[in-house]
C-alpha positions as CSV (number, residue, x, y, z in Angstrom):
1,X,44.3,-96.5,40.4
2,X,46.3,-95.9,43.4
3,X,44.5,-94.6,46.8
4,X,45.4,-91.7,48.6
5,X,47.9,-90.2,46.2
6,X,45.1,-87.4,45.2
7,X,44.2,-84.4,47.1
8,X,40.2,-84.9,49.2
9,X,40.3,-80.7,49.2
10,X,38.4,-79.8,45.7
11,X,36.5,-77.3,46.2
12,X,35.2,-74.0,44.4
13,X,37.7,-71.0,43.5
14,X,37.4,-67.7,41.9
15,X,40.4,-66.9,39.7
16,X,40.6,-63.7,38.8
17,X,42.4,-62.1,35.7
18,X,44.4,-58.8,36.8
19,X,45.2,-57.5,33.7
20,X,41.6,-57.4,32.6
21,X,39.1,-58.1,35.6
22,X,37.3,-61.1,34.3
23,X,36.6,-63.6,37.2
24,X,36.1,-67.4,36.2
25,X,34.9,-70.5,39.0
26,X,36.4,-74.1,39.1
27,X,37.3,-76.5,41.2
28,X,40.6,-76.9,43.0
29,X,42.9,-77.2,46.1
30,X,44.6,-73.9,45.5
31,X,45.4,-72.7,48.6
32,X,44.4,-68.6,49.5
33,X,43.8,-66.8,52.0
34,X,41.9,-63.9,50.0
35,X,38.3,-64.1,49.6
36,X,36.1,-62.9,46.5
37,X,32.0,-62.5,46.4
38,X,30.6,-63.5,43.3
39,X,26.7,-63.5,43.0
40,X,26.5,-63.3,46.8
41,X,28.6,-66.5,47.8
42,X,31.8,-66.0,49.0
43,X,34.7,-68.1,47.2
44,X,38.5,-68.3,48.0
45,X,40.1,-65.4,45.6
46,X,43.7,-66.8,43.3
47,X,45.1,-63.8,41.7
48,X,46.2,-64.4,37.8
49,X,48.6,-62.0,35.9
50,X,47.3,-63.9,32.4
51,X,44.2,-66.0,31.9
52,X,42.3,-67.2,28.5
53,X,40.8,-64.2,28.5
54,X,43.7,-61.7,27.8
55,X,46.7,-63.9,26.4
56,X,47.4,-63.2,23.1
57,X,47.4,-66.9,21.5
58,X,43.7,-67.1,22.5
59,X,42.5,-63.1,22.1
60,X,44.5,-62.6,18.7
61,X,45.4,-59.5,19.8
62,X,49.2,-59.1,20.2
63,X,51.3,-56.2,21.6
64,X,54.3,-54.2,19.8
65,X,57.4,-54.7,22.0
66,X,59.9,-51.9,21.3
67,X,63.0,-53.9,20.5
68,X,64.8,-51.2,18.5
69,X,64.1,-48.5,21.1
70,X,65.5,-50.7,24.0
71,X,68.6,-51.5,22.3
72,X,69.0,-47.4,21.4
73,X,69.0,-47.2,25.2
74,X,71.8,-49.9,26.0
75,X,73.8,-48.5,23.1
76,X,73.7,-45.1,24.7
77,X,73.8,-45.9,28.0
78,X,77.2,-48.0,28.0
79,X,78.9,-46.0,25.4
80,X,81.0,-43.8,27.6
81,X,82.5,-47.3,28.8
82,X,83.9,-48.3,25.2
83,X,87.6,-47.3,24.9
């Protein structure tokens, strides 16, 4: 293996879930300037919109997207330029 081609910085990061509050800790060189306390010890904080724990491959759980609503809108919205 080559040297000096990986980072030395590993170190301990909370990533945090937005969309449902769950906090997770593993090691990286993420940088952050936010901070996050997790059972008293302070850890660098990464903000994620989507995690394990609220995607829809891994929770089964799925959400309804109102397609035919949407394109109601367009339709409507546009019509008065059709000639």
């Amino acid at each position: 293996m080559k040297k000096g081609i990986h980072p030395e910085n590993y170190r301990l990061i909370a990533f945090k879930d937005m969309s449902n509050g769950d906090v997770f800790l593993t090691r990286s060189t993420a940088d952050t300037k936010e901070t996050l306390e997790v059972d008293g010890v302070e850890y660098p904080l990464v903000k994620l919109e989507i995690s394990r724990t609220s995607h829809p491959f891994y929770t089964g759980k799925s959400k309804l997207i109102d397609a035919a609503g949407r394109i109601d809108k367009f339709k409507n919205k546009y019509a008065k330029f059709k000639k």
